[in-house]
C-alpha positions as CSV (number, residue, x, y, z in Angstrom):
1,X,-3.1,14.0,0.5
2,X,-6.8,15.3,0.1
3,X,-9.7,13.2,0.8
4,X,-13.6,13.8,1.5
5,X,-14.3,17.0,3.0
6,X,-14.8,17.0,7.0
7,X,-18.2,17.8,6.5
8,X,-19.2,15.1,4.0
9,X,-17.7,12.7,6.0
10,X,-19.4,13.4,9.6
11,X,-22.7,13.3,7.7
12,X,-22.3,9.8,5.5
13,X,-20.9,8.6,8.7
14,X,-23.1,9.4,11.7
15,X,-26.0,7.9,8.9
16,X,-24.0,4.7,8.7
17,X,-23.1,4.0,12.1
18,X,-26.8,5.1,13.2
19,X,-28.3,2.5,10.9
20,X,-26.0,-0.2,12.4
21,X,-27.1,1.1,15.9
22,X,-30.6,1.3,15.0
23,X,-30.3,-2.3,13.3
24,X,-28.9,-3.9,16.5
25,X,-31.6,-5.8,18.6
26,X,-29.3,-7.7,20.8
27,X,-25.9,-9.5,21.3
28,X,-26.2,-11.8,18.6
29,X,-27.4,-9.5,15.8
30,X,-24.4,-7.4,16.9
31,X,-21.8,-10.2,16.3
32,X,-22.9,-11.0,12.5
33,X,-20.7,-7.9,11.5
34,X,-18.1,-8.3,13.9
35,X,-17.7,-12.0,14.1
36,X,-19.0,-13.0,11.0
37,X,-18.0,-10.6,8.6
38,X,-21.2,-10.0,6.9
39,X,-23.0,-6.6,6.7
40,X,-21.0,-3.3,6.0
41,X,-17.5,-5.9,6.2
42,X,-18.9,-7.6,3.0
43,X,-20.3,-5.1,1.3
44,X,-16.7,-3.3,1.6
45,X,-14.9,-6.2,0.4
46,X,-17.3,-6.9,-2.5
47,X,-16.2,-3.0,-3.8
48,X,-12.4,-3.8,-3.2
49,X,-13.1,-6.7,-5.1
50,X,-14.6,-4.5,-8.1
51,X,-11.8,-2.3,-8.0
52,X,-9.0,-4.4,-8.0
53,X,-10.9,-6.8,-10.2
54,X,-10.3,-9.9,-8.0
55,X,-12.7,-12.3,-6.6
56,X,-11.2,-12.5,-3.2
57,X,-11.1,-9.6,-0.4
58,X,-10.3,-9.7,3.0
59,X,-10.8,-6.9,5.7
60,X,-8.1,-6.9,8.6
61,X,-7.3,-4.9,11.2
62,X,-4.6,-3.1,9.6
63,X,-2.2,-3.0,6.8
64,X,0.9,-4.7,9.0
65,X,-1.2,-7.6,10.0
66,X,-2.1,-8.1,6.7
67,X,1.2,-8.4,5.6
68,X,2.0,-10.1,8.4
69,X,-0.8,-12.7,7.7
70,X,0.4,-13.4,3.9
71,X,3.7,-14.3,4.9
72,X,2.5,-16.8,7.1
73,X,-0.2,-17.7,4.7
74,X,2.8,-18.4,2.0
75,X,4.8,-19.9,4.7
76,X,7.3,-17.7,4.3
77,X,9.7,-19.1,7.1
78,X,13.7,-18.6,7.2
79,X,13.7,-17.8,3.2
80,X,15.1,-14.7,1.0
81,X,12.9,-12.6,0.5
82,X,13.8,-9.4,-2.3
83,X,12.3,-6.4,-1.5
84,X,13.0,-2.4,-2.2
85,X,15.5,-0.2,0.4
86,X,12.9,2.4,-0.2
87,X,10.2,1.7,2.6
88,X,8.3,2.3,6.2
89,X,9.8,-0.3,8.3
90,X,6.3,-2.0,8.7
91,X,6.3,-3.4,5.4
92,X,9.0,-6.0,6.7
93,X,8.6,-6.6,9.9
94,X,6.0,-9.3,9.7
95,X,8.4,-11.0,7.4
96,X,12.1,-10.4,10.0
97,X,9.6,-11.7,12.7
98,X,9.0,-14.9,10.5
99,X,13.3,-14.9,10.2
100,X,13.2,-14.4,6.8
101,X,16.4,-12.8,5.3
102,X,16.3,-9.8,3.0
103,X,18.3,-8.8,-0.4
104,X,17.4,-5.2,-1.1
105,X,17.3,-4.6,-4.8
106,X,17.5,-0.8,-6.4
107,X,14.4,1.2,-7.4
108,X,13.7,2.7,-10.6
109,X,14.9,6.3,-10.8
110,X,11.6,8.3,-10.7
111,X,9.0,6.2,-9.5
112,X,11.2,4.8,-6.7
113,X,9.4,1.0,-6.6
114,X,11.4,-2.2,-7.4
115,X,13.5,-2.3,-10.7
116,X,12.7,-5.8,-12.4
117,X,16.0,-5.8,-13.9
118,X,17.3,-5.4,-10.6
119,X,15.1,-7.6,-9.4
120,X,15.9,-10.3,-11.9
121,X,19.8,-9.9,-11.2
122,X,19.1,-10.5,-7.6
123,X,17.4,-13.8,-7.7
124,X,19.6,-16.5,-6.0
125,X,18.8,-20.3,-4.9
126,X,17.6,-19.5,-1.5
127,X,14.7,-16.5,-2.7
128,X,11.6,-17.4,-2.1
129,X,9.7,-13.9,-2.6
130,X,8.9,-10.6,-4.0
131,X,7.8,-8.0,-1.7
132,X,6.9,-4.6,-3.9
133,X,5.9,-1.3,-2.0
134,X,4.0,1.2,-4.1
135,X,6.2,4.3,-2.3
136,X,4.4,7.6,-1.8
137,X,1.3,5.7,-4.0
138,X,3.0,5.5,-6.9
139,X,2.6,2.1,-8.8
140,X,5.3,-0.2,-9.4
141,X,5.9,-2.4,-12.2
142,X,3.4,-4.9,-11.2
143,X,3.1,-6.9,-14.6
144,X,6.9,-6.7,-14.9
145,X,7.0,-8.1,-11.1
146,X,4.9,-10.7,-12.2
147,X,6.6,-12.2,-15.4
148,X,9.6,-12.4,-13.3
149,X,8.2,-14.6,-10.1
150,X,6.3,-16.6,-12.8
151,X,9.4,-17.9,-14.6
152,X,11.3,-18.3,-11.3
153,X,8.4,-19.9,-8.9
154,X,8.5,-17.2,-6.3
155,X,5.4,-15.8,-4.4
156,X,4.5,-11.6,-5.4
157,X,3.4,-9.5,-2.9
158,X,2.1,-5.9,-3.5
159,X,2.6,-3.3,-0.8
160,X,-0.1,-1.2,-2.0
161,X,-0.7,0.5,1.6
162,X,-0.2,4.0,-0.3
163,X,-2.0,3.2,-3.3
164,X,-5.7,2.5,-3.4
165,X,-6.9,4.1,-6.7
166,X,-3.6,4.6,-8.4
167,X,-3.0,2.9,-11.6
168,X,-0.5,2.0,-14.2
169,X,-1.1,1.4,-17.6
170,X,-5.0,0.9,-16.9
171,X,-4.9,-1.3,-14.3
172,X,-4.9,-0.8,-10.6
173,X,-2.1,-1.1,-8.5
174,X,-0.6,-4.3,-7.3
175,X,-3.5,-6.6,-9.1
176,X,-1.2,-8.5,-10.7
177,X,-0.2,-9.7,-7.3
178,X,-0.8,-13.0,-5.1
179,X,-1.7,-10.6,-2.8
180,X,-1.6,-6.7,-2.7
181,X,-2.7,-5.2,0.8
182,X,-4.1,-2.0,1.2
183,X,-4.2,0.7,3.9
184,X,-6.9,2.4,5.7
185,X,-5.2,4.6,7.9
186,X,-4.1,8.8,8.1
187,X,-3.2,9.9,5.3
188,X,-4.1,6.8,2.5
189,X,-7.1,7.3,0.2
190,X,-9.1,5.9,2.3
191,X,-9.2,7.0,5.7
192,X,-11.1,5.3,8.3
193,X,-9.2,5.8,11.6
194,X,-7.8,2.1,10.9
195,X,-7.7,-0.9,8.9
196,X,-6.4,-2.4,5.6
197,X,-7.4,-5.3,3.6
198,X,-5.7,-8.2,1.2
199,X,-6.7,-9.1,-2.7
200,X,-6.1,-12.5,-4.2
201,X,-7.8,-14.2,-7.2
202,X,-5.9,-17.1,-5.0
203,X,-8.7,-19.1,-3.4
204,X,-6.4,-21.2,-1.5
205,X,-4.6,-18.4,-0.3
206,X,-7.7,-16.4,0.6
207,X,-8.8,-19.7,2.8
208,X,-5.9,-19.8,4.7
209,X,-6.1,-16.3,5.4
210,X,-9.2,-16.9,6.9
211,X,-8.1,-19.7,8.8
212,X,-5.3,-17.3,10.4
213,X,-7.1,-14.1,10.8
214,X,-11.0,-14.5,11.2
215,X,-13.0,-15.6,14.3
216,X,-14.4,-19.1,13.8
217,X,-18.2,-18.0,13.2
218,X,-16.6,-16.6,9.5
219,X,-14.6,-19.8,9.2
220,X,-17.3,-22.1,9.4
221,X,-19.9,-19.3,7.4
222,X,-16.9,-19.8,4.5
223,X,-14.9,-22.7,5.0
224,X,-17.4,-25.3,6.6
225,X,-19.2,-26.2,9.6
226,X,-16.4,-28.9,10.7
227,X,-13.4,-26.8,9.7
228,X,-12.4,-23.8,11.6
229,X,-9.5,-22.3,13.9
230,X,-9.8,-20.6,17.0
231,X,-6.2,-20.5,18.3
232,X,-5.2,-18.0,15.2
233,X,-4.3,-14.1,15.2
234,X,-7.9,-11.9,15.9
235,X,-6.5,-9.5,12.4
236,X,-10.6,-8.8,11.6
237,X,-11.3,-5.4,11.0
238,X,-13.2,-3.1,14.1
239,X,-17.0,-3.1,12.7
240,X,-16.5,0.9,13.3
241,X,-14.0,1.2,10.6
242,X,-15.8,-1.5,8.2
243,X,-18.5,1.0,8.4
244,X,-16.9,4.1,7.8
245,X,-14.6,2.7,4.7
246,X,-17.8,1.3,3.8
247,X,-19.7,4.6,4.0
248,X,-17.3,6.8,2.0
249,X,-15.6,4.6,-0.5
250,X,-16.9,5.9,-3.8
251,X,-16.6,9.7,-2.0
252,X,-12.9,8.9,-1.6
253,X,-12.2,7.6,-4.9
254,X,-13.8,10.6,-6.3
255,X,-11.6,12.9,-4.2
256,X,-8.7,10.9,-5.7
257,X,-9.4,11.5,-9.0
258,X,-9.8,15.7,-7.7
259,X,-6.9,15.1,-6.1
260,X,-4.6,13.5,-9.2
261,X,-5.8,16.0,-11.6
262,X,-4.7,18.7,-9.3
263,X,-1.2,17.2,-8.9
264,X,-0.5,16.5,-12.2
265,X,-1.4,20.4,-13.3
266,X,1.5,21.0,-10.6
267,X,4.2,18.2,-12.3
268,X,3.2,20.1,-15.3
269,X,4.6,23.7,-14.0
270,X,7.2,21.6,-12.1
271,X,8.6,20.2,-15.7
272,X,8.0,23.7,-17.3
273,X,10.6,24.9,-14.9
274,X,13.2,22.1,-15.7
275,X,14.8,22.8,-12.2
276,X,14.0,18.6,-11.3
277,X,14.7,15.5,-13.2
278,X,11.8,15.3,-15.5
279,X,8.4,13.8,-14.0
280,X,6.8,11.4,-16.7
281,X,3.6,10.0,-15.3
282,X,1.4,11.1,-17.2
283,X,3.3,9.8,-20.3
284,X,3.8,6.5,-18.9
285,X,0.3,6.0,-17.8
286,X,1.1,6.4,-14.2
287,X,-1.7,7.8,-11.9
288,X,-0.5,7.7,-8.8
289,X,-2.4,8.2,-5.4
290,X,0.1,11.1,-4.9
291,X,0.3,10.4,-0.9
292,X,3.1,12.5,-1.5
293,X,4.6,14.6,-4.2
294,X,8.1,13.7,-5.0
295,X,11.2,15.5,-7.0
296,X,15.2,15.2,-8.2
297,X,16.5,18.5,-7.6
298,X,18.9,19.1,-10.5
299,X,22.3,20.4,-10.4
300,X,22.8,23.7,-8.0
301,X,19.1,24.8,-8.2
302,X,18.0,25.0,-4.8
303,X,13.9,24.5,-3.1
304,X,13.5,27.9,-2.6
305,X,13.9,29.0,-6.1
306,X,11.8,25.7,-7.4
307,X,8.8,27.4,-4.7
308,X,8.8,30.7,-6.2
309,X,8.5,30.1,-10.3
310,X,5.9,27.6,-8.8
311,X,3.9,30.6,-7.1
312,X,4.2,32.5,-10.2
313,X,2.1,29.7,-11.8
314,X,-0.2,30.2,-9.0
315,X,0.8,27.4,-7.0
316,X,1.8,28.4,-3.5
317,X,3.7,24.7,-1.9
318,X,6.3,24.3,0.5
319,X,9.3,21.9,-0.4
320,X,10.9,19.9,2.4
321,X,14.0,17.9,2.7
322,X,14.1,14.7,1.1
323,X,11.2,12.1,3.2
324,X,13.0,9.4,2.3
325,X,16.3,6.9,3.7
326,X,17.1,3.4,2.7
327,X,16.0,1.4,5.2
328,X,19.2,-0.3,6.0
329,X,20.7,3.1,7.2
330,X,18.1,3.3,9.6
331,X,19.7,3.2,13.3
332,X,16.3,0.7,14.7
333,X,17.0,-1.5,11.8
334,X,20.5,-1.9,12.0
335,X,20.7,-2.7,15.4
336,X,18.3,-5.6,15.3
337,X,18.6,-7.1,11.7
338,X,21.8,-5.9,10.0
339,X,23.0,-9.4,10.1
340,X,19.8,-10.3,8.1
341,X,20.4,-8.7,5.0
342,X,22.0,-8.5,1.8
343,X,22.7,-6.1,-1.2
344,X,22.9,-2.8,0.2
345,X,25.7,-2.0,-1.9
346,X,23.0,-2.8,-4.6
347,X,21.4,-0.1,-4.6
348,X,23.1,3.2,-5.9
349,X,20.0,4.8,-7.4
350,X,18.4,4.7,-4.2
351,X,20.7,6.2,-2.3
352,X,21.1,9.3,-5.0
353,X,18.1,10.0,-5.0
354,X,17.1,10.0,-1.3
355,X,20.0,12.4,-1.3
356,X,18.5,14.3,-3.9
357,X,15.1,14.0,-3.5
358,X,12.3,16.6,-2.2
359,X,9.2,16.6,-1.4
360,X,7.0,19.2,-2.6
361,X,3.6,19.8,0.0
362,X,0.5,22.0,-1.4
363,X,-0.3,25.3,1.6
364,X,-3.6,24.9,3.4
């Protein structure tokens, strides 16, 4: 995925972290952005908060911690939890190290996120949650993920690691959730060596989030002066990386939208060729973050031919074997949590297209 040129991002940078340096006059002026999460930490979690139009952001240390941290937020202990076979393993582990239990439930056919009806079917006495993953930044069906845990009293979490600045329908990804976490890492929208946050209009939720990730000076700033936790998880984000996400956020939203318009003129020529499954996006109202660019090869036409007609319409890509294996198959997984899990058999349209699928990269 594209982001902010090199050279854009040394200079809003090395003015950023200059100011902080310059701003510093000793050990306690230090530990207001570190400690207490003000300065370039706030300012970055008032824009996620405009964004994702929620009042409540957190910045942690990283995507997994923040998933991590919801789960135990929720209390999600020893429960079913449904989630999609189409994932990185580090969207579940906080949730296996809790012992939760999973039921894998199939994925829609072209965006690949959680199929509500599949979702619905799987519901059993014992689930207590819906985990979504927005796979390859593509948004799932967050309003239809929604309607369902409303009518059945179950917690919604977005994966939305891949998908900062992708929408559906309008709205950003994973904002209908209790809590959708986001990524700051290589090769996300917004890249800044490492961190991630969590969005909630939940304010409980968003306290005890605090309570389990934040050093005490930002507990007592939010919470009170006689209510705080010091024997918690340290999940806040490096000050370094608060002030380089904070530096280059609208940049990197701008190169999204650069970035989108030049991947859907591609999934044009793609569909013009008729050698994948159709690609709808556009017509659906899908703009994904495009981490990567996805496609069902169709009947015997093979990558190589797909990469030529594509360089005839002047785009020059290479096309790779499919990125992408249920989880369950994976030899890591199965050796420590097969006995954890349920529904594999589920899940036929995930497993045709991982066999099918492509991925189609544009040449530097």
């Amino acid at each position: 995925m594209q982001t902010c040129r090199s050279s854009e991002i040394e200079s809003l940078l090395a003015k950023s972290i200059g100011d902080y340096l310059r701003g510093i006059q000793d050990a306690e002026d230090a530990s207001h952005i570190q400690l207490h999460g003000t300065g370039a930490v706030q300012r970055l979690e008032r824009k996620l908060c405009d964004h994702f139009g929620v009042r409540r952001a957190l910045c942690l240390s990283n995507c997994t911690t923040g998933l991590l941290a919801v789960a135990l937020a929720l209390n999600l202990r020893n429960h079913e939890i449904l989630v999609p076979p189409l994932l990185y393993g580090a969207s579940i582990s906080g949730l296996l190290l809790l012992g939760n239990r999973l039921r894998f439930c199939d994925v829609d056919s072209e965006t690949l996120t959680l199929d509500p009806k599949a979702v619905r079917n799987s519901i059993g006495r014992g689930t207590r949650a819906i985990l979504a993953v927005d796979l390859f930044g593509v948004p799932c069906d967050s309003p239809g993920l929604r309607k369902i845990a409303d009518e059945h009293g179950l917690h919604y979490i977005s994966d939305s690691a891949q998908s900062l600045g992708a929408s559906r329908q309008g709205r950003p990804s994973g904002n209908s959730a209790d809590a959708c976490v986001v990524s700051f890492t290589s090769g996300k929208t917004l890249f800044a060596g490492e961190g991630g946050a969590v969005m909630t209009n939940n304010d409980e939720l968003y306290r005890r989030l605090l309570w389990l990730t934040q050093h005490p000076h930002r507990q007592r700033r939010e919470i009170g002066l006689a209510t705080y936790n010091e024997v918690n998880l340290n999940g806040r984000i490096h000050p370094i990386s608060a002030i380089w996400a904070d530096a280059i956020f609208d940049e990197s939203m701008s190169a999204l939208r650069e970035w989108q318009q030049s991947c859907f003129g591609l999934i044009a020529c793609v569909n013009q060729e008729g050698m994948t499954e159709p690609i709808t996006f556009e017509k659906a109202r899908i703009a994904p973050s495009f981490c990567r660019i996805t496609a069902s090869m169709l009947g015997t036409c093979e990558p190589r031919d797909l990469s030529e007609a594509l360089a005839r319409h002047g785009f020059h890509v290479d096309i790779r074997p499919s990125p992408i294996m249920p989880i369950f198959r994976s030899p890591a997984f199965q050796v420590q949590f097969a006995r954890r899990v349920s529904g594999t058999e589920l899940c036929p349209v995930a497993e045709d297209q991982a066999a099918r699928r492509v991925s189609i990269h544009f040449r530097r």
